[in-house]
TITILO-563695 format. One record per residue: residue number from 1; residue in three letters; x negated, y negated, z negated of N, C-alpha, C in turn. Coordinates in Angstrom, 1 decimal. Layout:
BEGIN
<resi = NUM, resn = ALA, n.xx = X, n.yy = Y, n.zz = Z, ca.xx = X, ca.yy = Y, ca.zz = Z, c.xx = X, c.yy = Y, c.zz = Z> .
...
//
This chain:
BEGIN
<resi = 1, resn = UNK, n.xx = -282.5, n.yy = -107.3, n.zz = -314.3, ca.xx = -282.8, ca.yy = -107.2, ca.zz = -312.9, c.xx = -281.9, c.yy = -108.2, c.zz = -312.1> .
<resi = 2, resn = UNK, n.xx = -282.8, n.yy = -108.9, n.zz = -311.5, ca.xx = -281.6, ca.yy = -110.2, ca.zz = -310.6, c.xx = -281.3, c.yy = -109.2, c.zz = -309.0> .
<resi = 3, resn = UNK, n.xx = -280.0, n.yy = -109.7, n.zz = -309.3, ca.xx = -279.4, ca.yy = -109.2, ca.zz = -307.9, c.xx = -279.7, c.yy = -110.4, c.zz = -306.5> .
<resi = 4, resn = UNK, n.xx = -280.0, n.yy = -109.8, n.zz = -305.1, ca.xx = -280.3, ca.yy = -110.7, ca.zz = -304.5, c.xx = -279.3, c.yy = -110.6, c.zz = -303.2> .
<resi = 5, resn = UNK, n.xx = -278.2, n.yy = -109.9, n.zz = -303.5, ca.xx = -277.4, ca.yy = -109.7, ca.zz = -301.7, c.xx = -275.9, c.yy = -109.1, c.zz = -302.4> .
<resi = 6, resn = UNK, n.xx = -275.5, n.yy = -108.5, n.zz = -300.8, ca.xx = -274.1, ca.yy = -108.0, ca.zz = -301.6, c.xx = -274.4, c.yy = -106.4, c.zz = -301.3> .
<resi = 7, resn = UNK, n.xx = -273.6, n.yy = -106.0, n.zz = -302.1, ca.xx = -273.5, ca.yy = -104.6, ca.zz = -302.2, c.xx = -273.2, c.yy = -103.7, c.zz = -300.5> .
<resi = 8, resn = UNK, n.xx = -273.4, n.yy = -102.3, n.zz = -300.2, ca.xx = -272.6, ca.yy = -102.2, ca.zz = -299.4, c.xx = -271.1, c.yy = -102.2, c.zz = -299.0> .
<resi = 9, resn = UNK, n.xx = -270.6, n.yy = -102.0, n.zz = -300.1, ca.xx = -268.8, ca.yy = -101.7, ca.zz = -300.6, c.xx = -268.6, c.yy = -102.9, c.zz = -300.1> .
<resi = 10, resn = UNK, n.xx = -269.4, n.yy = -104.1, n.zz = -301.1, ca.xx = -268.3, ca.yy = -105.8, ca.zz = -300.9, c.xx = -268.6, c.yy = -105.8, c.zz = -299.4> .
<resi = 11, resn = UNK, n.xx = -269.6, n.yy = -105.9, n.zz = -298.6, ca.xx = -269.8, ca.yy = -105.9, ca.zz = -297.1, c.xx = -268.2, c.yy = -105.1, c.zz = -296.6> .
<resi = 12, resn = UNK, n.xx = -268.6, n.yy = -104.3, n.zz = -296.6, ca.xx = -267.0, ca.yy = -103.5, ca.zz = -295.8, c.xx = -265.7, c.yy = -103.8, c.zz = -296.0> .
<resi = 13, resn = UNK, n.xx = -265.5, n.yy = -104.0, n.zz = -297.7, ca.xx = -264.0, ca.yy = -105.0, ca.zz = -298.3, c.xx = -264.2, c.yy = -105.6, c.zz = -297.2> .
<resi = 14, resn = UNK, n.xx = -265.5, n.yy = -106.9, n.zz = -297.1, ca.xx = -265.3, ca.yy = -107.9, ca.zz = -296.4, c.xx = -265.1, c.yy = -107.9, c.zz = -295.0> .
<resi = 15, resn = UNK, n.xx = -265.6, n.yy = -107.0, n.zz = -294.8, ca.xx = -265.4, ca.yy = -106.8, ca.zz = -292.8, c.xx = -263.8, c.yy = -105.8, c.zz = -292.4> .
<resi = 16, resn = UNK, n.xx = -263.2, n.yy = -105.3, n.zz = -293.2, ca.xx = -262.2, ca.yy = -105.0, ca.zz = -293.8, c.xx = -261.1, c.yy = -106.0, c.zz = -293.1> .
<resi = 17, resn = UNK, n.xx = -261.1, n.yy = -106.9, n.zz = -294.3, ca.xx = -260.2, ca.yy = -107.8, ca.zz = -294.6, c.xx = -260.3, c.yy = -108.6, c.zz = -293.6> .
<resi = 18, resn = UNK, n.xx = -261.4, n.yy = -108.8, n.zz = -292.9, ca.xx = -261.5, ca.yy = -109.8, ca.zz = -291.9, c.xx = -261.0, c.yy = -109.0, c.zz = -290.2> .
<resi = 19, resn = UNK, n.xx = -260.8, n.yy = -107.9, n.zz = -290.3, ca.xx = -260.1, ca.yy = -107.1, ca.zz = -289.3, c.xx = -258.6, c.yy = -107.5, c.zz = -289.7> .
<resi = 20, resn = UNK, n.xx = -258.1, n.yy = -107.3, n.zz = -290.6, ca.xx = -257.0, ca.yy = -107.2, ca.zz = -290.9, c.xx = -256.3, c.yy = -108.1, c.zz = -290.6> .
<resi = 21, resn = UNK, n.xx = -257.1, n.yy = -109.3, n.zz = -291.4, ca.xx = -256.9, ca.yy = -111.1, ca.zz = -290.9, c.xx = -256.5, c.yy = -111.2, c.zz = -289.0> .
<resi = 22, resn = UNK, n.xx = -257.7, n.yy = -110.8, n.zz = -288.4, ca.xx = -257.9, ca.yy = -110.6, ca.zz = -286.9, c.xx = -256.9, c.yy = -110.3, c.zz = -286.5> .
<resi = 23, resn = UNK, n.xx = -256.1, n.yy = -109.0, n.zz = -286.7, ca.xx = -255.0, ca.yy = -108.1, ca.zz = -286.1, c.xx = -253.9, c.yy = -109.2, c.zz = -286.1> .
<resi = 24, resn = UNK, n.xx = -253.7, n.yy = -109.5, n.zz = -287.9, ca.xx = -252.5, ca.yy = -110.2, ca.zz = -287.7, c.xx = -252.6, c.yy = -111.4, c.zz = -286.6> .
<resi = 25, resn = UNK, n.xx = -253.5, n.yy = -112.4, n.zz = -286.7, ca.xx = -253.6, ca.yy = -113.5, ca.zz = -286.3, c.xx = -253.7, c.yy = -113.6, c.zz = -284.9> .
<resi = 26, resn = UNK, n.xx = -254.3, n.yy = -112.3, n.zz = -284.5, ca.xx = -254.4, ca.yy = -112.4, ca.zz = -283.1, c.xx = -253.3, c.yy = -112.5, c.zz = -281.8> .
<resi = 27, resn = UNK, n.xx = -252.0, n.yy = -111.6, n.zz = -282.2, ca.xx = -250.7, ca.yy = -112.2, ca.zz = -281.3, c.xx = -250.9, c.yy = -113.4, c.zz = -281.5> .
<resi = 28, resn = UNK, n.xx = -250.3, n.yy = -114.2, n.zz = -282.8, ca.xx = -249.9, ca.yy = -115.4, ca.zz = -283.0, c.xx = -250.7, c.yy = -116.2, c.zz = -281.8> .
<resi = 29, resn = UNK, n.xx = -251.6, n.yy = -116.3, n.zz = -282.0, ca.xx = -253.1, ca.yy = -117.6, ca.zz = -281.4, c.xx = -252.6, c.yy = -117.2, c.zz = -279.6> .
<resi = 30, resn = UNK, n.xx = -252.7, n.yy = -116.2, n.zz = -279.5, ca.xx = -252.5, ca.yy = -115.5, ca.zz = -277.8, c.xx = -251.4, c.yy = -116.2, c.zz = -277.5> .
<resi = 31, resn = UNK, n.xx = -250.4, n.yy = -116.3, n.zz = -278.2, ca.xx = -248.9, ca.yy = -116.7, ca.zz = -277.9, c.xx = -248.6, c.yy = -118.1, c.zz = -277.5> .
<resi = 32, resn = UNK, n.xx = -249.6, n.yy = -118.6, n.zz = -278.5, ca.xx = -249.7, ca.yy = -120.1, ca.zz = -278.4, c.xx = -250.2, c.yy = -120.5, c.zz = -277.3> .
<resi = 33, resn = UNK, n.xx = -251.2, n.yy = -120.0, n.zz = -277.1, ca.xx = -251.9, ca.yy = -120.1, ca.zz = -275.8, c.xx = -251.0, c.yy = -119.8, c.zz = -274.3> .
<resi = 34, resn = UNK, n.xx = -250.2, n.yy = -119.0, n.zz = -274.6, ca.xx = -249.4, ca.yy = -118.9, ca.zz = -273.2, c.xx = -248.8, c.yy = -120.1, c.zz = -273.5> .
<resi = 35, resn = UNK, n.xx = -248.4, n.yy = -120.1, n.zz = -274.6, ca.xx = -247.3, ca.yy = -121.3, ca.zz = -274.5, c.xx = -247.3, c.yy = -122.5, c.zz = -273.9> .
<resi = 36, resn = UNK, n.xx = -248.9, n.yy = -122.8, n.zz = -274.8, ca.xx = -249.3, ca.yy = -124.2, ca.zz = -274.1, c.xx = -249.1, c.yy = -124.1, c.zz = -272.8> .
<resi = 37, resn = UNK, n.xx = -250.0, n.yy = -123.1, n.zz = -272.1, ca.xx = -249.8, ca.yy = -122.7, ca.zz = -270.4, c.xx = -249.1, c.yy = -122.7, c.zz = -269.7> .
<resi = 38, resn = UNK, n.xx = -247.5, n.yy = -122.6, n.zz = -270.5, ca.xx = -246.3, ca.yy = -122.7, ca.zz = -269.4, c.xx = -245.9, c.yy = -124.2, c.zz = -269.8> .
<resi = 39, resn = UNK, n.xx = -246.3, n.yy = -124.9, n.zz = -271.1, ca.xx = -246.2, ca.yy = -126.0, ca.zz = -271.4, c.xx = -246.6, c.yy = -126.9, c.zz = -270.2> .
<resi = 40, resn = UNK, n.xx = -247.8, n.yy = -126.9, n.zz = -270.5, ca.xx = -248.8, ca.yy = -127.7, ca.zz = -269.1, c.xx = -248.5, c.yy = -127.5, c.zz = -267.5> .
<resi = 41, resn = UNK, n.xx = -248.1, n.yy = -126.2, n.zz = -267.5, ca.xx = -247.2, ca.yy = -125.9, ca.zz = -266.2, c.xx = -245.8, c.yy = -127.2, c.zz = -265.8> .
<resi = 42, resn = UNK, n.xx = -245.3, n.yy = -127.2, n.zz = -266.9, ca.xx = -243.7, ca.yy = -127.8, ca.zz = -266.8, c.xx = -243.8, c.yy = -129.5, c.zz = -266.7> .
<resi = 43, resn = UNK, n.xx = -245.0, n.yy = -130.0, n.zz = -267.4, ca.xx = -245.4, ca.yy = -131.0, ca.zz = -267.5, c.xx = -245.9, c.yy = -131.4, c.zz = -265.8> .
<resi = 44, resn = UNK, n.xx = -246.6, n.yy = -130.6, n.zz = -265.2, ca.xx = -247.3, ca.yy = -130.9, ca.zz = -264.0, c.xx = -245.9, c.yy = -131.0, c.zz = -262.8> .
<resi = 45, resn = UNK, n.xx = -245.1, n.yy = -130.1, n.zz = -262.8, ca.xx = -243.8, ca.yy = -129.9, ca.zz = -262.4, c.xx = -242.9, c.yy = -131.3, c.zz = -262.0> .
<resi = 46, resn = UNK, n.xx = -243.3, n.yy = -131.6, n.zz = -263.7, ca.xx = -242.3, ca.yy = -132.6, ca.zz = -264.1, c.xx = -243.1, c.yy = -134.3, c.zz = -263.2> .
<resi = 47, resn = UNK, n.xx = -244.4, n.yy = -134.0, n.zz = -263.2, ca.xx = -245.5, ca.yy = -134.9, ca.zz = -262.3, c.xx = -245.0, c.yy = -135.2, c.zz = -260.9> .
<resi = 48, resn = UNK, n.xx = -244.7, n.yy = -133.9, n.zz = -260.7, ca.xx = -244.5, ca.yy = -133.7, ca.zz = -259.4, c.xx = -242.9, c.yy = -134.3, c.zz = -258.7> .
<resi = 49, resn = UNK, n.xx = -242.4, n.yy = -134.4, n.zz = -259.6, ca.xx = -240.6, ca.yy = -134.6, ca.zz = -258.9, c.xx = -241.0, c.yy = -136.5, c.zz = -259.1> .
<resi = 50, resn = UNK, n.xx = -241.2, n.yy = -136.6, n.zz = -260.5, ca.xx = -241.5, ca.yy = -138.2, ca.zz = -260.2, c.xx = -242.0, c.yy = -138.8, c.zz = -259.1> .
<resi = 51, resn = UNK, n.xx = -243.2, n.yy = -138.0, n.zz = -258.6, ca.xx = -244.3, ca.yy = -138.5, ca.zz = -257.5, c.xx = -242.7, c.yy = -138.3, c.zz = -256.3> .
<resi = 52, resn = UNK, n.xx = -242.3, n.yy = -137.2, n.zz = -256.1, ca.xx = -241.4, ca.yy = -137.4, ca.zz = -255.2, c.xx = -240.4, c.yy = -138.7, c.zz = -255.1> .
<resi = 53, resn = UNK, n.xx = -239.6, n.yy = -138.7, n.zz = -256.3, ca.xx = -238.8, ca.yy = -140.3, ca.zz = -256.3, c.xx = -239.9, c.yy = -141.6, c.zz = -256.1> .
<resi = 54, resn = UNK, n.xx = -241.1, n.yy = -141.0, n.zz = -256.5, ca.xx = -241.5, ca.yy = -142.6, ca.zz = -255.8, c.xx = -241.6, c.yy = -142.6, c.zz = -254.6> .
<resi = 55, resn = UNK, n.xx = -241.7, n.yy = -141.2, n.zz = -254.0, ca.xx = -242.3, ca.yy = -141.2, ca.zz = -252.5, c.xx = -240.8, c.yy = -141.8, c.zz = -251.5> .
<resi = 56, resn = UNK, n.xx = -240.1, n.yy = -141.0, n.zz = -252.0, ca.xx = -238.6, ca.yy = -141.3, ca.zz = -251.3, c.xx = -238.5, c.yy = -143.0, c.zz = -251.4> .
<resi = 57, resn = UNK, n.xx = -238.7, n.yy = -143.6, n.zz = -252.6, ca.xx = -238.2, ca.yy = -145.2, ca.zz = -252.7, c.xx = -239.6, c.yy = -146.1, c.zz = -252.0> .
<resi = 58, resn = UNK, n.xx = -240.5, n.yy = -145.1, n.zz = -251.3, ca.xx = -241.5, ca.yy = -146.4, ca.zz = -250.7, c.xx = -241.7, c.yy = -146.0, c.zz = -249.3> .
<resi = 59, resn = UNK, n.xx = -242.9, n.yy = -146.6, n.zz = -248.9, ca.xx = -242.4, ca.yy = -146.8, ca.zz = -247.4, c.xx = -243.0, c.yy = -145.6, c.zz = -246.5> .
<resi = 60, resn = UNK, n.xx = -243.8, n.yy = -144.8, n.zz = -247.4, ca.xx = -244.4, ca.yy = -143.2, ca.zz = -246.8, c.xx = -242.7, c.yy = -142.5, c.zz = -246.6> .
<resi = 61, resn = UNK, n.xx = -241.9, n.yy = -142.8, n.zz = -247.6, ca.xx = -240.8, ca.yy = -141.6, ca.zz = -247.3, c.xx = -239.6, c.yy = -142.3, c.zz = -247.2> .
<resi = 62, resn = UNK, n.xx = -239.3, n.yy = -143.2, n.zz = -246.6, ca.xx = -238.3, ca.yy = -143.6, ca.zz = -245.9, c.xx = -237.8, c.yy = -142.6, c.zz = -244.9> .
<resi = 63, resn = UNK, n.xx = -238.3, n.yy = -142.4, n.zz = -243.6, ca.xx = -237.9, ca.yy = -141.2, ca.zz = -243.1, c.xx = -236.7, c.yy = -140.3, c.zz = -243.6> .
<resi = 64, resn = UNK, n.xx = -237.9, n.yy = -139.8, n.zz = -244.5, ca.xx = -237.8, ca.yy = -138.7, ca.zz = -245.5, c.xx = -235.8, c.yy = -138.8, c.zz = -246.1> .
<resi = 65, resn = UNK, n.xx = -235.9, n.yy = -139.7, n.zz = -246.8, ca.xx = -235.1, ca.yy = -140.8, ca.zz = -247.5, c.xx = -234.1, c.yy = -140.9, c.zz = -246.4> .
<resi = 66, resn = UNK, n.xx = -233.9, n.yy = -141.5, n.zz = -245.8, ca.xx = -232.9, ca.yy = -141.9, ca.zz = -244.7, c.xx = -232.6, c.yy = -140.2, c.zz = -244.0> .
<resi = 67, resn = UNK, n.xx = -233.3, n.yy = -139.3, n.zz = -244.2, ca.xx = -233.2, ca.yy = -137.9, ca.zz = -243.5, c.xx = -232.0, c.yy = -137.3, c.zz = -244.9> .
<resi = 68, resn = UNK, n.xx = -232.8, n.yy = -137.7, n.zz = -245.6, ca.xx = -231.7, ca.yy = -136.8, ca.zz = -247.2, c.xx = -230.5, c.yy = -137.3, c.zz = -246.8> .
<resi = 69, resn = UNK, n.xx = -230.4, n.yy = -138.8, n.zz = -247.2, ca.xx = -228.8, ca.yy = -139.6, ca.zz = -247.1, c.xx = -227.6, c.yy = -138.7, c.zz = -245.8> .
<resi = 70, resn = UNK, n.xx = -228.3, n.yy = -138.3, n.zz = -244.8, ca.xx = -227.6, ca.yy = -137.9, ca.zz = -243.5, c.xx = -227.4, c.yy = -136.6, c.zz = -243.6> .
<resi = 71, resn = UNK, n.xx = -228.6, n.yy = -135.6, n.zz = -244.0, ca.xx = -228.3, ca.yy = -134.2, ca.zz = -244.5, c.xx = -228.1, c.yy = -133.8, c.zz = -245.9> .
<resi = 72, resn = UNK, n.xx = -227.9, n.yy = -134.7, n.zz = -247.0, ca.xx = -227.9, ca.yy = -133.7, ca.zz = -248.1, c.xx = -228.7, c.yy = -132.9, c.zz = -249.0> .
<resi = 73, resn = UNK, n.xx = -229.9, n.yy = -132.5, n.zz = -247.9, ca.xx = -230.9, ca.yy = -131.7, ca.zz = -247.9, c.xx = -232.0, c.yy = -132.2, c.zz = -247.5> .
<resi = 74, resn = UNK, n.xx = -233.4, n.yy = -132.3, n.zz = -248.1, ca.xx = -234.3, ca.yy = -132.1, ca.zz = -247.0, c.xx = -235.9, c.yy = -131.4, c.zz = -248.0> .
<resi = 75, resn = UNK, n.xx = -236.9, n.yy = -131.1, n.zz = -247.1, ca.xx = -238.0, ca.yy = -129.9, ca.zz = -247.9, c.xx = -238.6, c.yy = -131.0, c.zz = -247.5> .
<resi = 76, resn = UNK, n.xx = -239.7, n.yy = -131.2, n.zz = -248.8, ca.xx = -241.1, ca.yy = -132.3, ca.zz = -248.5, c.xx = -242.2, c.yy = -131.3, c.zz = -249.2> .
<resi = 77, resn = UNK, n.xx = -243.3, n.yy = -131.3, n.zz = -248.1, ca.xx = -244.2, ca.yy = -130.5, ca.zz = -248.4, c.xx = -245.4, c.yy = -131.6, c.zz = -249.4> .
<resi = 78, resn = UNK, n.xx = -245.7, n.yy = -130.9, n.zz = -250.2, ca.xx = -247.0, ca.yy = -131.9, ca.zz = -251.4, c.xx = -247.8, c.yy = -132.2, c.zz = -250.8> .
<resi = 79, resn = UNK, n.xx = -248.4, n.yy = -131.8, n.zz = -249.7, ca.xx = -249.3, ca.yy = -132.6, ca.zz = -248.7, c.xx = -248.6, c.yy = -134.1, c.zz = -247.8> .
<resi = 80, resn = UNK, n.xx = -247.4, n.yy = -134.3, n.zz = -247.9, ca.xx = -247.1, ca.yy = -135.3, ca.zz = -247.6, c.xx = -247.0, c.yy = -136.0, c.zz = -248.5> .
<resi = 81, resn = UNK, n.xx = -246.8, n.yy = -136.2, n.zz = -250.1, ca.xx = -246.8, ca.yy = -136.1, ca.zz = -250.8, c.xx = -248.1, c.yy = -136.8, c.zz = -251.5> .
<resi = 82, resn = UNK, n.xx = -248.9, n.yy = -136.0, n.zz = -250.9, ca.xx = -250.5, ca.yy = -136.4, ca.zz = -251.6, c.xx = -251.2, c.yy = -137.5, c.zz = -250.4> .
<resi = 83, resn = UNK, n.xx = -250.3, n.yy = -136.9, n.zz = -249.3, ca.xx = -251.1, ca.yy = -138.3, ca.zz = -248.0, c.xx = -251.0, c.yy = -139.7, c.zz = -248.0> .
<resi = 84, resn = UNK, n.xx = -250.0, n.yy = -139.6, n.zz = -249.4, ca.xx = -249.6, ca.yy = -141.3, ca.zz = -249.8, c.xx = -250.1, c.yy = -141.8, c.zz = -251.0> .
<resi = 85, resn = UNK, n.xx = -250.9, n.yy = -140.5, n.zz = -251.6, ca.xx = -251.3, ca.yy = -141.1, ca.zz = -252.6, c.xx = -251.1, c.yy = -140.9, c.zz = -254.2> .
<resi = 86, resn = UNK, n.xx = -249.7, n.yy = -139.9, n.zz = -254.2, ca.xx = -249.0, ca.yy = -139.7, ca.zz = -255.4, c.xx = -249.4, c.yy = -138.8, c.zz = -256.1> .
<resi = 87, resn = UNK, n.xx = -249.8, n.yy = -137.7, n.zz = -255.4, ca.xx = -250.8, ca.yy = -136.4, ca.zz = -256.2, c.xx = -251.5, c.yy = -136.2, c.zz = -255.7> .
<resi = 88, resn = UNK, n.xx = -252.4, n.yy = -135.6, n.zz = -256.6, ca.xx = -253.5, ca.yy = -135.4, ca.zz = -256.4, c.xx = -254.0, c.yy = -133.7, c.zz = -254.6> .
<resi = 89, resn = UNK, n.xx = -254.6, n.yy = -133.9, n.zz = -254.7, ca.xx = -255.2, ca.yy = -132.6, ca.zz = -253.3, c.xx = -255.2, c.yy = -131.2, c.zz = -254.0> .
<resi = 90, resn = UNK, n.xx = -255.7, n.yy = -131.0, n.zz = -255.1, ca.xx = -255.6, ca.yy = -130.0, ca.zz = -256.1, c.xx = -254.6, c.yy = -130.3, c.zz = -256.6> .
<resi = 91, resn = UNK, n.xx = -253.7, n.yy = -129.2, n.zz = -257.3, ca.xx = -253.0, ca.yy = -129.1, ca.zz = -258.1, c.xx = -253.3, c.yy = -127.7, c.zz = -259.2> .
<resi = 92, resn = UNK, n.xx = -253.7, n.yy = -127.6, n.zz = -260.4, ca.xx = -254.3, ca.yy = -126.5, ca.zz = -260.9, c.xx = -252.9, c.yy = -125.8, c.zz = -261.7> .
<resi = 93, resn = UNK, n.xx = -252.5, n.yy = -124.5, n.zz = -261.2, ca.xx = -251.2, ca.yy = -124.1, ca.zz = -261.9, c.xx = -251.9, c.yy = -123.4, c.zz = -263.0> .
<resi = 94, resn = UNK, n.xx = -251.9, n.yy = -123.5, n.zz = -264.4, ca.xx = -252.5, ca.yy = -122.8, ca.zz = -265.5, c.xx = -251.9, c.yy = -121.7, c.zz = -266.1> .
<resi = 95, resn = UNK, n.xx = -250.7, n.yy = -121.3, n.zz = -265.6, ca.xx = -250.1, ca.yy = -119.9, ca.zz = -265.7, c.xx = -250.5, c.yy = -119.3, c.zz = -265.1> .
<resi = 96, resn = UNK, n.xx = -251.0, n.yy = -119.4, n.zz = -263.6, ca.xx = -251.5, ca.yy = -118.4, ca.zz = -262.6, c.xx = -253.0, c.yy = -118.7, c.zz = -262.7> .
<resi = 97, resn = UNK, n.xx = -253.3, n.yy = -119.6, n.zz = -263.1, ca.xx = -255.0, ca.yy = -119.5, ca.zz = -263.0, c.xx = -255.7, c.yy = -119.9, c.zz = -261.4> .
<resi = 98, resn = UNK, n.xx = -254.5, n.yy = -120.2, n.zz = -260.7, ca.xx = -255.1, ca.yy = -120.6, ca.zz = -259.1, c.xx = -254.5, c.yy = -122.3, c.zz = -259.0> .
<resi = 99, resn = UNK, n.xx = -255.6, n.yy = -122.7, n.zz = -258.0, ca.xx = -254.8, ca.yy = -124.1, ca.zz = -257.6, c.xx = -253.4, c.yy = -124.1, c.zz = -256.6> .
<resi = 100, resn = UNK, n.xx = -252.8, n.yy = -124.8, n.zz = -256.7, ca.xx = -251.7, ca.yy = -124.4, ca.zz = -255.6, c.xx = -252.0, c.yy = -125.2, c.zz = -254.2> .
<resi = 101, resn = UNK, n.xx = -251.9, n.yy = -124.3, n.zz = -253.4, ca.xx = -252.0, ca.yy = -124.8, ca.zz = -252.0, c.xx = -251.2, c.yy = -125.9, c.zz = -251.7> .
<resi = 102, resn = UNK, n.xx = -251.2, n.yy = -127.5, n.zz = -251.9, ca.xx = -250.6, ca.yy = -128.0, ca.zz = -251.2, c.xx = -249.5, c.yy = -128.5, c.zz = -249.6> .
<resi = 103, resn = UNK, n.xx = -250.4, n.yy = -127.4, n.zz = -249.0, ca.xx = -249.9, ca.yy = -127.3, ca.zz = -247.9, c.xx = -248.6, c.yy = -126.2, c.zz = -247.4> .
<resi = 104, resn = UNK, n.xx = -248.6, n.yy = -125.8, n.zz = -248.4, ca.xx = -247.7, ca.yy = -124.6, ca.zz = -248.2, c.xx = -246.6, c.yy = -125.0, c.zz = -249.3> .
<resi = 105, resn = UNK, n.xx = -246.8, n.yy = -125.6, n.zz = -250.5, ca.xx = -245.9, ca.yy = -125.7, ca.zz = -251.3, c.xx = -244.8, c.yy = -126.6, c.zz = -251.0> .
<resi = 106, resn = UNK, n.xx = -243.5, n.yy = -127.2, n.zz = -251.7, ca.xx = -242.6, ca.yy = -128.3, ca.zz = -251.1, c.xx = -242.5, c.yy = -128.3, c.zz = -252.2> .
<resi = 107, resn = UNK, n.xx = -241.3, n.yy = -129.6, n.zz = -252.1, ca.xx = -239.8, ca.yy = -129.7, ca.zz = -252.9, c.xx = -238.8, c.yy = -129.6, c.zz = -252.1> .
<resi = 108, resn = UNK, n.xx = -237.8, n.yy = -129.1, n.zz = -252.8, ca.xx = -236.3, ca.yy = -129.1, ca.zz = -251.8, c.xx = -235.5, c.yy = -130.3, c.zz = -252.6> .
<resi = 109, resn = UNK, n.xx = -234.7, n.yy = -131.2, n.zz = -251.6, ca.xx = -234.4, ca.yy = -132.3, ca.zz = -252.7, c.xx = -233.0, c.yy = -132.4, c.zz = -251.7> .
<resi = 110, resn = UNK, n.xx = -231.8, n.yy = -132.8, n.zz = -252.9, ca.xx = -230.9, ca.yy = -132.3, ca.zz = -252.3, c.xx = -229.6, c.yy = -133.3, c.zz = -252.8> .
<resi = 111, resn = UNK, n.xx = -228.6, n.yy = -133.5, n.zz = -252.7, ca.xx = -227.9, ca.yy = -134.5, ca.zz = -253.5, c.xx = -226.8, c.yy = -133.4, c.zz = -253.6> .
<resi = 112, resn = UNK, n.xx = -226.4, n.yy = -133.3, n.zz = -254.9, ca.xx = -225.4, ca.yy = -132.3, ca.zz = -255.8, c.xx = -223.8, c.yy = -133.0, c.zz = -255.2> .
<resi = 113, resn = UNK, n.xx = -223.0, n.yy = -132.1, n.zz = -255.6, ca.xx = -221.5, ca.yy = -132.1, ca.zz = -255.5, c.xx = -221.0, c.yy = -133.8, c.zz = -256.4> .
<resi = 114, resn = UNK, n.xx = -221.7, n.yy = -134.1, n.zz = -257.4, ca.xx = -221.4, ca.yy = -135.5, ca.zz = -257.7, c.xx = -221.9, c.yy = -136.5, c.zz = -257.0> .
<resi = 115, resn = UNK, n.xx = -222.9, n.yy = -136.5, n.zz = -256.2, ca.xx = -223.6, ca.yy = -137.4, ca.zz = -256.3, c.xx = -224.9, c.yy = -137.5, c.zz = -256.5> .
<resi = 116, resn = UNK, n.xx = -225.9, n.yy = -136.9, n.zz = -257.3, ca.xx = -227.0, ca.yy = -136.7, ca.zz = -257.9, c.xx = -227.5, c.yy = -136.3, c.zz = -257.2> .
<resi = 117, resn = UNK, n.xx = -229.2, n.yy = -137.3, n.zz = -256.7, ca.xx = -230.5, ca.yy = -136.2, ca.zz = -256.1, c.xx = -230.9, c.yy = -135.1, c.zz = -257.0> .
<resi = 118, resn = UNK, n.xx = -231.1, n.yy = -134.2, n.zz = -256.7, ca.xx = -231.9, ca.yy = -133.6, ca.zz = -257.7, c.xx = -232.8, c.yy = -132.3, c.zz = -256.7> .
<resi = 119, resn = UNK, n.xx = -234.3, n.yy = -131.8, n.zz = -257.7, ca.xx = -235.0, ca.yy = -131.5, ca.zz = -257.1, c.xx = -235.2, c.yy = -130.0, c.zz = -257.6> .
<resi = 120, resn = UNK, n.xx = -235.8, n.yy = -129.4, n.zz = -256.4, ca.xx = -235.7, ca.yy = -127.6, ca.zz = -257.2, c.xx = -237.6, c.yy = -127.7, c.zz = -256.3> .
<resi = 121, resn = UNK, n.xx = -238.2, n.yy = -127.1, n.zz = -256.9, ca.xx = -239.9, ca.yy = -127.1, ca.zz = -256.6, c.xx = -239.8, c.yy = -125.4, c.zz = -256.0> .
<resi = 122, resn = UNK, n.xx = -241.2, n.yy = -125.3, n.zz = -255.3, ca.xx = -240.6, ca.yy = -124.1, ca.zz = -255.0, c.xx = -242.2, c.yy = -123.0, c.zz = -255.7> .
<resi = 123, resn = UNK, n.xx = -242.7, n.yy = -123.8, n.zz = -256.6, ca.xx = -244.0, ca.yy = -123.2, ca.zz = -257.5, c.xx = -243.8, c.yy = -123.0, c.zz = -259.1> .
//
C-alpha cells in the first residue's frame, strides 16, 4: 500500500515543535526589534545636533551663535532649524511611533565648565 501524506501524530510533532521553536524565538526577534528602534531613534538624535553645529556656523544662526557666546545657554527650536534647510519638516521618532512636532521641540545648547558646546535635545 503506498502511503500518500503524513500521519496525524507526525502533523502534531510537527506543529508541536514549531510552537515550541515560536515561544523560544519570539522574545529574542521582539527585542531586536526594540533595539533597532531605539537604535534608529539615537541615530536621528545624533542627525539632529550635527544639523545644529552647522546651523550655529552659518549664516541662519549667527544670532543664535553670537547669543550662546554671551549667555552660555541658548534653546533652538527644530523649526528654525528646518527653516534653513538642515532637517527635514517631519521628523519620525520610531520608539514612539509619532512624528515629532517640530515646532514645539528644541535643543538646549550650552557651553560646559571647560569650554565645550554641547547639546542636551529635549525628544
Amino acid at each position: 500500500m503506498k502511503k500518500n501524506g503524513f500521519t496525524l501524530i507526525e502533523l502534531i510533532t510537527i506543529v508541536a515543535l514549531l510552537s515550541i521553536i515560536g515561544v523560544i524565538l519570539f522574545p529574542k526577534i521582539s527585542d531586536a526589534f526594540k533595539t533597532s528602534r531605539a537604535d534608529q531613534l539615537e541615530e536621528i538624535r545624533e542627525n539632529v545636533v550635527e544639523a545644529t553645529e552647522v546651523y550655529l556656523n552659518n549664516s541662519c544662526g549667527k544670532d543664535a551663535y553670537d547669543s550662546l557666546i554671551k549667555n552660555d545657554k541658548i534653546r533652538i527650536y527644530l523649526s528654525s532649524i528646518s527653516n534653513c534647510g538642515l532637517i527635514e519638516n517631519k521628523l519620525y521618532n520610531p520608539v514612539s511611533g509619532n512624528y515629532v512636532n517640530i515646532q514645539d521641540e528644541y535643543v538646549d545648547v550650552y557651553i560646559d565648565e571647560v569650554g565645550m558646546i554641547d547639546y542636551k535635545l529635549s525628544f
